[in-house]
TIGUSE-420723 format. One record per residue (C-alpha): residue in three letters; x, y, z. Coordinates in steps of 0.25 Angstrom, whole numbers, plus 2048, in hexadecimal, padded with zeros to 3 digits. Example, Ala and Ser with C-alpha at 12.3 -4.5 7.8 and 13.67 -1.06 7.14 Angstrom:
// residues 2
ala8317EE81F
ser8377FC81D
This chain:
// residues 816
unk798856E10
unk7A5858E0F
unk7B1854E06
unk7B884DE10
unk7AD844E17
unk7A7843E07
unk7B583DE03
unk7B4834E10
unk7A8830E0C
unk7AB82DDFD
unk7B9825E03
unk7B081DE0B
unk7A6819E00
unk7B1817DF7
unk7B780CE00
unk7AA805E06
unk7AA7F6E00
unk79C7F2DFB
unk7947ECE03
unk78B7DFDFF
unk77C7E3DFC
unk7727DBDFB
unk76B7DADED
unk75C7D7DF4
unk75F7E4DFE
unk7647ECDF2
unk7587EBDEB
unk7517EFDF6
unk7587FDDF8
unk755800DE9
unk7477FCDEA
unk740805DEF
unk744815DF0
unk746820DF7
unk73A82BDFA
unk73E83BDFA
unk739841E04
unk73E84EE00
unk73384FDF5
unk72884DDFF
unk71C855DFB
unk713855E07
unk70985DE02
unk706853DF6
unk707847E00
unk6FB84DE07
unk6F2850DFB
unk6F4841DF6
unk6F183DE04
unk6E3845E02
unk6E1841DF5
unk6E2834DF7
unk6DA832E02
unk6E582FE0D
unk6E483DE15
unk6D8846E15
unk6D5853E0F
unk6D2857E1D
unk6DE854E25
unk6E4859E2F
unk6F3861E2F
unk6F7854E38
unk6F084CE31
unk6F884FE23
unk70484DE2C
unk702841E2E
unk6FD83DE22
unk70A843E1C
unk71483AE27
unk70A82DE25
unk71082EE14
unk71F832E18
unk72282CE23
unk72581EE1E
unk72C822E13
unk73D821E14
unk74582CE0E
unk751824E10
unk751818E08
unk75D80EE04
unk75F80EDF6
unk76B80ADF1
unk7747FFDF4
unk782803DFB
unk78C803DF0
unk78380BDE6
unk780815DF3
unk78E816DF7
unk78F81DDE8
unk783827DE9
unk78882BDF8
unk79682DDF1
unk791835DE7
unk78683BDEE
unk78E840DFA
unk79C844DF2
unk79D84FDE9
unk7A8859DE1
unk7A6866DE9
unk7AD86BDF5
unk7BB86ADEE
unk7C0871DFC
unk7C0864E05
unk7C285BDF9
unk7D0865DF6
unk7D3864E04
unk7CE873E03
unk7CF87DE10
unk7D288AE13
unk7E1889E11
unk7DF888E01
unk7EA885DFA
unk7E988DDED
unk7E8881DE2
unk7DD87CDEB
unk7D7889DEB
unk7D788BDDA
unk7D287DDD9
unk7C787FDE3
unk7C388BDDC
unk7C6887DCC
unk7BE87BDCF
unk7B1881DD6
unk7AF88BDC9
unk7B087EDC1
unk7A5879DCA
unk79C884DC6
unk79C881DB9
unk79B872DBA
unk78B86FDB3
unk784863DB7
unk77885CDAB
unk770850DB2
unk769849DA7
unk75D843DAD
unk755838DA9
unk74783ADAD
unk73C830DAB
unk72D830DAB
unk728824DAF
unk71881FDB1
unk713814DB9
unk70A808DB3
unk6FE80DDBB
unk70081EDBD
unk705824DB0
unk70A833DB0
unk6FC837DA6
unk6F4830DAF
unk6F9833DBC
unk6EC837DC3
unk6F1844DC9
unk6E9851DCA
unk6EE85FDC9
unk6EB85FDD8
unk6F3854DDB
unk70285ADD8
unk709867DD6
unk70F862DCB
unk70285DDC2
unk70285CDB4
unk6F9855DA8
unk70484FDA0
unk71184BDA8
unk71984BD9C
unk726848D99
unk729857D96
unk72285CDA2
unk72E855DA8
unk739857D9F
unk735866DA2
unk733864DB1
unk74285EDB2
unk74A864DA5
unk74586FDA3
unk74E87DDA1
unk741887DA2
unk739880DAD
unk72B877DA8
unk71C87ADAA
unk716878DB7
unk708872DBA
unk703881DB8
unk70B885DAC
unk71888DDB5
unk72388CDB3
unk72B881DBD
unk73A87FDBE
unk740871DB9
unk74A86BDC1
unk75386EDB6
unk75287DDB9
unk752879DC9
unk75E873DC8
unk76587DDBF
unk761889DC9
unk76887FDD4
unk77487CDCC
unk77788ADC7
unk774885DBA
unk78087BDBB
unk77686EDBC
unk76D869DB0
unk760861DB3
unk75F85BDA5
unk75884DDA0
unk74E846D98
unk740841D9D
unk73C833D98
unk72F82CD99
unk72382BD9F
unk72581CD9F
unk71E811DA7
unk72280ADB3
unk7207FADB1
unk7187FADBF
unk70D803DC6
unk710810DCF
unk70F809DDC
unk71A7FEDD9
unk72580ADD6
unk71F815DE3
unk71880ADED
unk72180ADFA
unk729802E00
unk7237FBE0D
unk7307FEE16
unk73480CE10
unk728810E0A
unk730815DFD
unk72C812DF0
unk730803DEB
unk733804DDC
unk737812DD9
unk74580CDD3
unk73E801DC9
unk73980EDC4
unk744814DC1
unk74A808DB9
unk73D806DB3
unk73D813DAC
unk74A813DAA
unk74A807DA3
unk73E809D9A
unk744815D94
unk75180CD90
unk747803D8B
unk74280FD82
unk74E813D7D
unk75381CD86
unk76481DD87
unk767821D96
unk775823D93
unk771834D93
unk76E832DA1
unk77B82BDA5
unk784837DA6
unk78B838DB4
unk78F82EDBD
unk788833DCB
unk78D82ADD4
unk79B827DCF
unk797818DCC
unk7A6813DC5
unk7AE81CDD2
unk7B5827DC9
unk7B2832DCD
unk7AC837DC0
unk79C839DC2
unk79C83FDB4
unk79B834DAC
unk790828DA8
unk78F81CDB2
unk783814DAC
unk77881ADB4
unk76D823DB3
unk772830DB9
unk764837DBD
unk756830DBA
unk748838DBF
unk73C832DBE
unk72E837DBE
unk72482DDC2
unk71382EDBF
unk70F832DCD
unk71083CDD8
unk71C83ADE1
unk719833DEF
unk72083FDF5
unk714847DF2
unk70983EDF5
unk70A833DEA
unk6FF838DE2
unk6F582CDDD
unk700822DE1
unk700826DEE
unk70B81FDF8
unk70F815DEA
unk714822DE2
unk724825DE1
unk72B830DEA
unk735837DE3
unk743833DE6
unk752833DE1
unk757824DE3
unk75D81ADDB
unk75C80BDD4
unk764801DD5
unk7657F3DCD
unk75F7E6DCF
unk76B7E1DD6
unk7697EDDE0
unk7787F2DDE
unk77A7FCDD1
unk772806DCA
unk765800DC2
unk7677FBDB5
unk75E7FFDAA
unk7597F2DA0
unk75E7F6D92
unk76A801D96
unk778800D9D
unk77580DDA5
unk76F80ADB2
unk765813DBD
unk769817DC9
unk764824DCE
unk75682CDCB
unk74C833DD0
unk73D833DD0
unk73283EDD0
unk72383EDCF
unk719841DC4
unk716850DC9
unk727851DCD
unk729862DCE
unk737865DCC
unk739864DDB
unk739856DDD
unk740854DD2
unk74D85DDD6
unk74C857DE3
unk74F849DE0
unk75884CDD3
unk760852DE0
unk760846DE6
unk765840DD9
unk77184BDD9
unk774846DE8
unk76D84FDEF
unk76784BDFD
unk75984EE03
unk759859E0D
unk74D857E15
unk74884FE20
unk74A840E1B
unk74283DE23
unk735847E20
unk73284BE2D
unk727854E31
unk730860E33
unk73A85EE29
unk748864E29
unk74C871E26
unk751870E18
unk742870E11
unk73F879E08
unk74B87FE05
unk752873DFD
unk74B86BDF1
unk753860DF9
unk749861E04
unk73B868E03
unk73F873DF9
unk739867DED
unk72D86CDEF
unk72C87ADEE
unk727882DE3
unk718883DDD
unk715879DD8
unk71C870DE3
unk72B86DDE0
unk72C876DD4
unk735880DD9
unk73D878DE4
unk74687FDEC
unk75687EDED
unk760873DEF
unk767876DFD
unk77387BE00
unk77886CE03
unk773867DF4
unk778873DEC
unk78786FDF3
unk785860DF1
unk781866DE2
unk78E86DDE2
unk795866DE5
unk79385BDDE
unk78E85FDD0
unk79686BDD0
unk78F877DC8
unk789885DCF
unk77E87EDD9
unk785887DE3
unk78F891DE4
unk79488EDF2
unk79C895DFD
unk7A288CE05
unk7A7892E15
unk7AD88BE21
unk7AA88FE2F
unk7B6890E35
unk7BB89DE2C
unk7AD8A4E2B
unk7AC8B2E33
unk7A38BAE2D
unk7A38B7E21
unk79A8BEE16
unk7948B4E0A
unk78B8B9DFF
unk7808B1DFA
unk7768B1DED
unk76C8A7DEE
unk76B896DEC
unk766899DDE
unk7718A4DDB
unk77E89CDD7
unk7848A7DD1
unk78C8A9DDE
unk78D8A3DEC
unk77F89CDF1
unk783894DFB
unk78D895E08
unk792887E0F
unk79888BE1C
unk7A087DE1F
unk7A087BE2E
unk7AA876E37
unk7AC866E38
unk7A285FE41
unk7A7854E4C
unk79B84CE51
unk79B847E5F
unk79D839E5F
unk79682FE6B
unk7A082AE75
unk7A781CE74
unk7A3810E7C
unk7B0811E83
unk7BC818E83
unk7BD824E78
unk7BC81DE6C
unk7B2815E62
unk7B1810E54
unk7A5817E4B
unk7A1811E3E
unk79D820E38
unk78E822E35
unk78C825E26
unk786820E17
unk78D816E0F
unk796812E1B
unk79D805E1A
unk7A7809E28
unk7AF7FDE2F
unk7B97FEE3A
unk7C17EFE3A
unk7CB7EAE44
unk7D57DBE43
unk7D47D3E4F
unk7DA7C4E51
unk7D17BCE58
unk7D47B1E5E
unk7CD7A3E5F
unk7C27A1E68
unk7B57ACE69
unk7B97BAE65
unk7AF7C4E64
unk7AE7D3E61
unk7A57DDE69
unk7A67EDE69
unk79C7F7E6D
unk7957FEE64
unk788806E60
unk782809E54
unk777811E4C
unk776809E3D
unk76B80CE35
unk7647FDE37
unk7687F3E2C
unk76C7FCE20
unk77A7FFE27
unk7807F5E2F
unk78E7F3E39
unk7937E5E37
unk79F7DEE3D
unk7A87D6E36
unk7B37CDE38
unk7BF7C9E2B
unk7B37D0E24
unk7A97C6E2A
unk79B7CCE2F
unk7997C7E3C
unk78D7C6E47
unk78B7CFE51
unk7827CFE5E
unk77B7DBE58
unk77C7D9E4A
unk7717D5E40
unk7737CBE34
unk7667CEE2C
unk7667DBE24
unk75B7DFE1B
unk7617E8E13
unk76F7E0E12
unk76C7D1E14
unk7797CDE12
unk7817D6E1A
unk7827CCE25
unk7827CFE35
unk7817DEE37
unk77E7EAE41
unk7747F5E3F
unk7697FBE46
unk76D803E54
unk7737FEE5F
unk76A809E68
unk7607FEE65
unk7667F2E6B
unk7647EEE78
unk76F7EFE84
unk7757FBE7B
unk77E802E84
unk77C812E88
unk77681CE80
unk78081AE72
unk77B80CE75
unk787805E74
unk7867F6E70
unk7907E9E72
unk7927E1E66
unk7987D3E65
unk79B7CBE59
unk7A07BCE59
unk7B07BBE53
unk7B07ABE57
unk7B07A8E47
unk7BD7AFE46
unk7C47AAE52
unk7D27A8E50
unk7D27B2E45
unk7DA7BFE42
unk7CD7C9E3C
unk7C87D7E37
unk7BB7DBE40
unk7B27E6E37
unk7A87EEE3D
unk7A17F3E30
unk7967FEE2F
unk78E800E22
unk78580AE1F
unk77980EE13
unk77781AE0C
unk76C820E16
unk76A821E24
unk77281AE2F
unk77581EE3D
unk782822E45
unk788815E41
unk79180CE4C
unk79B80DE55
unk7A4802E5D
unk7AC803E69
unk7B27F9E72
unk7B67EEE66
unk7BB7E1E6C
unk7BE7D3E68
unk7BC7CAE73
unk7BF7BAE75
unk7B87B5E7E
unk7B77BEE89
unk7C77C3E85
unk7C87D1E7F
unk7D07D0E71
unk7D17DBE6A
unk7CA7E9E6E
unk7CA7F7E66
unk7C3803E6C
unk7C7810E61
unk7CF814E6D
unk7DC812E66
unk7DD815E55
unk7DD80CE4B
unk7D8800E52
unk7CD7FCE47
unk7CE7FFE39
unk7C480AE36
unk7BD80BE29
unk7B3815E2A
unk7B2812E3A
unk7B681CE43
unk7C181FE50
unk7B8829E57
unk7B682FE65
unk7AA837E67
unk7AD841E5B
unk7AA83DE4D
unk7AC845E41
unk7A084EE3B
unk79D850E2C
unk79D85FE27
unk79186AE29
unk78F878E24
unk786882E22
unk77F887E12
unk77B895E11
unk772896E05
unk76B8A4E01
unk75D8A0DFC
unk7528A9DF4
unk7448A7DEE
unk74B8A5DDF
unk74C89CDD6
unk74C88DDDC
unk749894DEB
unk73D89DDE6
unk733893DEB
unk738894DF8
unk7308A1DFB
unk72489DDF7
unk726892E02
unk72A89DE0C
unk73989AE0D
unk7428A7E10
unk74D8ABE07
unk75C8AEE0D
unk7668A8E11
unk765898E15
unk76E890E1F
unk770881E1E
unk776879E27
unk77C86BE21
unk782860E2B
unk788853E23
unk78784CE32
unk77A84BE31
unk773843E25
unk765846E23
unk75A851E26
unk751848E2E
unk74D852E39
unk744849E40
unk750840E45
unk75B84CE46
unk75685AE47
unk75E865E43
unk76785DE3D
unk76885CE2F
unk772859E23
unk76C865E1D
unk762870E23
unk76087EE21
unk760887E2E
unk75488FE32
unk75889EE33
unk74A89FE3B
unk748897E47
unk73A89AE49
unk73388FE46
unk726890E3C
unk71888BE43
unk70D886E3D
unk6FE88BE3F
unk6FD882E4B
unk70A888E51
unk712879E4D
unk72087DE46
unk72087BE38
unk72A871E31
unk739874E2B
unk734878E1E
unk72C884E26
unk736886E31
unk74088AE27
unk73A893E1C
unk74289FE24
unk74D897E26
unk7578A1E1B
unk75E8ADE24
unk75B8B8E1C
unk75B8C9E1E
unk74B8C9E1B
unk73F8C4E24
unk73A8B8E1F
unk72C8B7E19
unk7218B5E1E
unk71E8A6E21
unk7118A0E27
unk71489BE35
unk7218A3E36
unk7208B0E3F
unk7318B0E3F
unk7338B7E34
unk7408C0E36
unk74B8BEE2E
unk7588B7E34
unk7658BAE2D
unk76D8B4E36
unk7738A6E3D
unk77A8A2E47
unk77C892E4A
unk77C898E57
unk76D899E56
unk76588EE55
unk75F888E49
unk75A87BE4E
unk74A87EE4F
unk74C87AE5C
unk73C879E5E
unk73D871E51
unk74B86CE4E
unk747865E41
unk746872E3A
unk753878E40
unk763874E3E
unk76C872E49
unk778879E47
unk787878E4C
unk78B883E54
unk796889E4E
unk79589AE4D
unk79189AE41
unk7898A6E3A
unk7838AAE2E
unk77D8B8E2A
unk7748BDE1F
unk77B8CDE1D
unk7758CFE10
unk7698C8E09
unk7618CDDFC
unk7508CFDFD
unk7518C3DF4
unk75B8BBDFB
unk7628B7DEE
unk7718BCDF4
unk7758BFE04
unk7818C2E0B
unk7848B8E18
unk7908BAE22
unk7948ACE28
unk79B8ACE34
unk7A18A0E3E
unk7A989FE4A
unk7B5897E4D
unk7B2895E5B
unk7A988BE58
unk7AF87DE56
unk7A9877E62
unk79B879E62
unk79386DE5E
unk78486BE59
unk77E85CE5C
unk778852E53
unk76F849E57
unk77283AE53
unk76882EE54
unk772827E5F
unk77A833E65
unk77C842E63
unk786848E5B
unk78D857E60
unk79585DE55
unk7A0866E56
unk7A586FE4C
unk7B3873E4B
unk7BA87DE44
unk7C987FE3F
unk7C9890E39
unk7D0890E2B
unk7D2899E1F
unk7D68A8E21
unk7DD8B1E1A
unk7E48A6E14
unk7D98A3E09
unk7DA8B3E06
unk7E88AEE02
unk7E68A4DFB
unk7DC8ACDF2
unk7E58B6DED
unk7EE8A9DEB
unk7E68A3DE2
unk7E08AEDDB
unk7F08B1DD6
unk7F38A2DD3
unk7E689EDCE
unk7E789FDBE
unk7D98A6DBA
unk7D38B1DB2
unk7CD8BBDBA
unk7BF8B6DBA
unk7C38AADBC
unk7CB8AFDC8
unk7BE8B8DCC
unk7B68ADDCE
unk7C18A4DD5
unk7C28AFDDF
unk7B38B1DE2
unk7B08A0DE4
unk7BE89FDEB
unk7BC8ABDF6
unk7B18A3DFD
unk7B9897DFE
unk7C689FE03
unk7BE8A7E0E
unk7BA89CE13
């Protein structure tokens, strides 16, 4: 996302008044938590499922599928966990960064030289920039399944060993040198994962404490909720063994370092806030995501979420300590360094990348991200899990600063053949990843009820949007009536109407919330469900009665509130109008400005803003982190990824082809299994690098000539199976592998884009309507940044290495 819509976003937070909770739904949200689907191990699921009896030995390929959709599909990926005021600080946080000091300088192609020798002065600064986590890990039994008497077999996990001891862990997490697998190899700690990732900038250090032992059973921590089907009690694990390592002794000040989430509003995340910054648990059984080993459906899946207080509305506080918890993770007895670098992303912001919703198919991200399949590669499982994505490594970036990537940013509207050179993801000696910012998108917006214009509420997280207009009413029996429609996610965000800041009954509102009791009369759910509703954007008529404020001059308040998760387009009101009696009062329409007072709402037509897209170009090999990937059949070269902040999830089965994050197949012959069915994303895109050489050999793949280059004048939307493929805009934009190593650890690419193409549009499907976007372009740059380099090579007081290595990180930003 960009600086500009990232600076809207943070202005709008940082002006939302808080919203009344309720303390009984509060407790609620941070009862039960979230599951992963992300560290799904299908494979383990089905061998619990035999060995516990549950699914023969004997059954069928269908059969196993079903068993597998019969465990997942009640499950919900997408849990609410944390009241609004503590959200709004994570999404704050969590969405906003330091990089990018272009947008934030007001930078562009017409550099002014101070900005220039800022820009630059400043991004070797950031190289340099180390980052230590410390982390408090703990080993926790429960009163009924303890770690030396767990009951697992050497059959029964990758990951089995005799004595899960402390140091096995230590080693597994800390260690500089790697730890002793099941076998006696040599493994990678997370540690070392995340110092290859980091350019050796970020330092994975702590302590393990424990085994300790829960107060209750395993089934009261890991049974699942009857409504979600996640697990209830995970959270009063966390405090529990937190807690009893106060109560041995234990000073948690060491692990309050940073403050994450910017709790106090300063600006300063480097310093103590009171709370825990990073707890891991390991618990005594296998994970539910692998099958739940003797627990079955009443183990813990491993998750990255948070605990609250009893009051529901801060972090949890910790019985003899003033430093609270608030974030952790939690991995199983058998954890591989997979999982646990997975969710430890998650606890440095990082989002999940497959198909939330773990549809047959899946999207196509898989193996090539540790934020999607790639936690599970290596042998054993998940001990040499792939890289992060293109997308994580510049939310990495930008911000925690270091050497995650050294990136070359490029805009569209001044490419023309331009020639990049590449070494590989795991290389960060020079430049290993291209971002070709794309031109700004403007969605197509549904037509108003009448006349051109309408009032929209804005679809989003963390919206608390209000458009408000003054009218005197006079006395007798005014009401208010408007056309609207409306796509809300059904009682966790809401529209309500209010009058001198007075909530006020509607012929369509509800006055029972489970989640917010005391909110009052409220709107939520889909007007497309009521009856009567008008045409196919199933406009609606709303009235509220005004006869308790006859005679009085008063603010009407349309306000719209959302979560953290989910939701739908939102609402929109046309044709507002106060009546008395039968008598038309008062009447706005948006057909003239400034008739309401907008806060978040909306003037618009039929076009509406878009957020930014662009493309990553990433050049990955079979070293280091990515070696696993051709043992799994995965093709080296050169890897385009499309990413698309207008749309908010990877869930294939509801939007195919478009995804916030995908990679783009290279090959568009699809793979087929024995019986001639086409295979799932993780298959479909094992070829999906452009590369000089053939591919290798791949079971079920007959297509195996090398594609070295694209055109999104082609199609890459697997049209014969569109969740596998991306929908692409259409804008002459080209990419070509001209030189590539045998072991695709350096490339040369030629990037090329037309300005001819500002009106071309690729649609998105929406739940209510279908949104076309166009892409428009405005040429900048020239010789005028050629200028401006010899400018500020004679004003830019350096030394001549210094000056060396200005001029090789300014030339891509110049050029471009």
């Amino acid at each position: 996302m960009k600086i500009p819509y990232l600076l809207a976003l943070l202005v709008l937070i940082s002006q939302l008044p808080l919203r009344a909770e309720n303390t009984d739904d509060i407790k609620r949200f941070s009862k039960s938590s979230p599951a992963d689907a992300g560290v799904i191990n299908k494979e383990r699921i089905l061998y619990w499922l035999e060995k516990r009896g549950e699914l023969s030995i004997n059954a069928t390929d269908q059969q196993k599928k079903q068993a597998l959709s019969n465990y997942l599909i009640k499950k919900s990926f997408q849990p609410k966990v944390l009241p609004q005021a503590l959200s709004k600080k994570v999404v704050a946080a969590e969405r906003f960064s330091s990089g990018e000091r272009r947008e934030k300088m007001g930078f562009n192609s017409q550099l002014k030289k101070t900005q220039i020798a800022h820009y630059l002065l400043q991004e070797t600064a950031d190289a340099d920039v180390e980052t230590t986590v410390n982390i408090l890990a703990i080993l926790i039994d429960f009163n009924d399944l303890k770690h030396n008497d767990n009951g697992l077999s050497a059959n029964d996990t990758d990951m089995f060993y005799a004595n899960y001891s402390p140091a096995h862990y230590n080693e597994l997490l800390f260690s500089t040198s790697g730890f002793d697998g099941p076998s006696g190899q040599n493994i990678e700690s997370a540690y070392q994962y995340y110092q290859h990732e980091s350019g050796q900038k970020f330092f994975f250090t702590g302590q393990v404490k424990g085994w300790v032992t829960a107060e209750n059973n395993a089934s009261y921590y890991g049974s699942n909720d009857e409504e979600t089907e996640n697990d209830q009690n995970v959270k009063a694990l966390v405090v529990e063994a937190v807690t009893q390592l106060v109560a041995n002794g234990l000073d948690l000040s060491p692990y309050d370092k940073t403050d994450l989430f910017d709790f106090d509003g300063d600006g300063n995340v480097n310093e103590p806030d009171g709370i825990i910054d990073h707890i891991m648990l390991f618990h005594a059984s296998i994970g539910e995501e692998a099958g739940g080993g003797n627990l079955a459906e009443d183990a813990i899946w491993s998750h990255r979420s948070f605990v609250l207080n009893d009051a529901g509305d801060q972090p949890a506080t910790i019985p003899g300590s003033e430093i609270k918890a608030f974030g952790y993770t939690i991995n199983p007895i058998d954890a591989a360094p997979g999982v646990v670098v997975h969710e430890f992303g998650h606890d440095l912001g990082l989002l999940d990348e497959y198909d939330i919703d773990s549809s047959d198919i899946g999207a196509p991200v898989s193996e090539w991200s540790v934020m999607a399949s790639g936690t599970w590669l290596g042998s054993p499982a998940g001990t040499r899990p792939s890289a992060f994505s293109p997308l994580a490594r510049d939310y990495l970036q930008e911000r925690y600063q270091g050497n995650w990537i050294t990136q070359r940013q490029v805009d569209f509207a001044t490419l023309n053949n331009e020639s990049i050179s590449l070494v590989s993801t795991v290389d960060h000696t020079a430049v290993n990843q291209i971002k070709v910012n794309l031109p700004p998108s403007v969605l197509d917006f549904p037509a108003a009820y009448a006349g051109e214009y309408q009032f929209y509420s804005n679809k989003g997280d963390m919206l608390e949007n209000s458009m408000s207009f003054s009218v005197d009413l006079p006395a007798g029996t005014p009401t208010l009536s408007m056309k609207a429609r409306w796509e809300i996610e059904q009682d966790y965000d809401y529209l309500q109407v209010l009058v001198n800041d007075t909530v006020i009954k509607g012929n369509h509102s509800q006055n029972s919330n489970p989640y917010y009791p005391s909110i009052g009369e409220y709107i939520s759910g889909n007007s497309a469900d009521i009856a009567n509703a008008e045409g196919d954007l199933k406009w609606t008529d709303l009235t509220f009665d005004l006869a308790s404020f006859a005679g009085q001059s008063v603010v009407i308040k349309i306000n719209y509130v959302t979560d953290q998760a989910e939701g739908g387009y939102g609402f929109v009101a046309d044709e507002i109008k106060v009546f008395n009696g039968a008598s038309e009062i008062f009447a706005i329409d948006g057909e003239v400005e400034n008739q309401a007072t907008l806060a978040g709402f909306s003037r618009l037509a039929d076009k509406i803003a878009g957020l930014p897209h662009y493309y990553y170009v990433q050049l990955r090999s079979h070293t280091s982190v990515d070696s696993r990937l051709k043992n799994i059949g995965y093709d080296a070269g050169v890897l385009l990824w499309y990413r698309n902040d207008n749309i908010a999830d990877n869930k294939v089965d509801e939007h195919a082809g478009q995804l916030f994050i995908g990679v783009i197949d290279a090959d568009q012959n699809l793979v087929k299994a024995s019986n001639g069915s086409n295979r799932n994303s993780a298959y479909q895109i094992h070829d999906a690098a452009f590369s000089l050489y053939d591919q290798q050999p791949f079971n079920g793949d007959v297509h195996n000539v090398a594609k070295s280059f694209f055109s999104d004048s082609n199609d890459y939307s697997s049209p014969s199976q569109p969740e596998s493929g991306v929908i692409l805009p259409k804008l002459d934009f080209s990419m070509k592998v001209d030189l590539q190593s045998s072991d695709s650890t350096s490339a040369t690419v030629t990037l090329s884009s037309s300005s001819e193409a500002s009106d071309l549009r690729v649609s998105f499907s929406h739940s209510a309507n279908d949104l076309v976007v166009t892409f428009t372009s405005s040429p900048v740059g020239g010789i005028h940044n050629i200028v401006m380099l010899g400018i500020l090579m004679i004003i830019v007081p350096v030394t001549y290495k210094t000056l060396v290595t200005l001029f090789l990180r300014l030339v891509p930003i110049v050029l471009n």
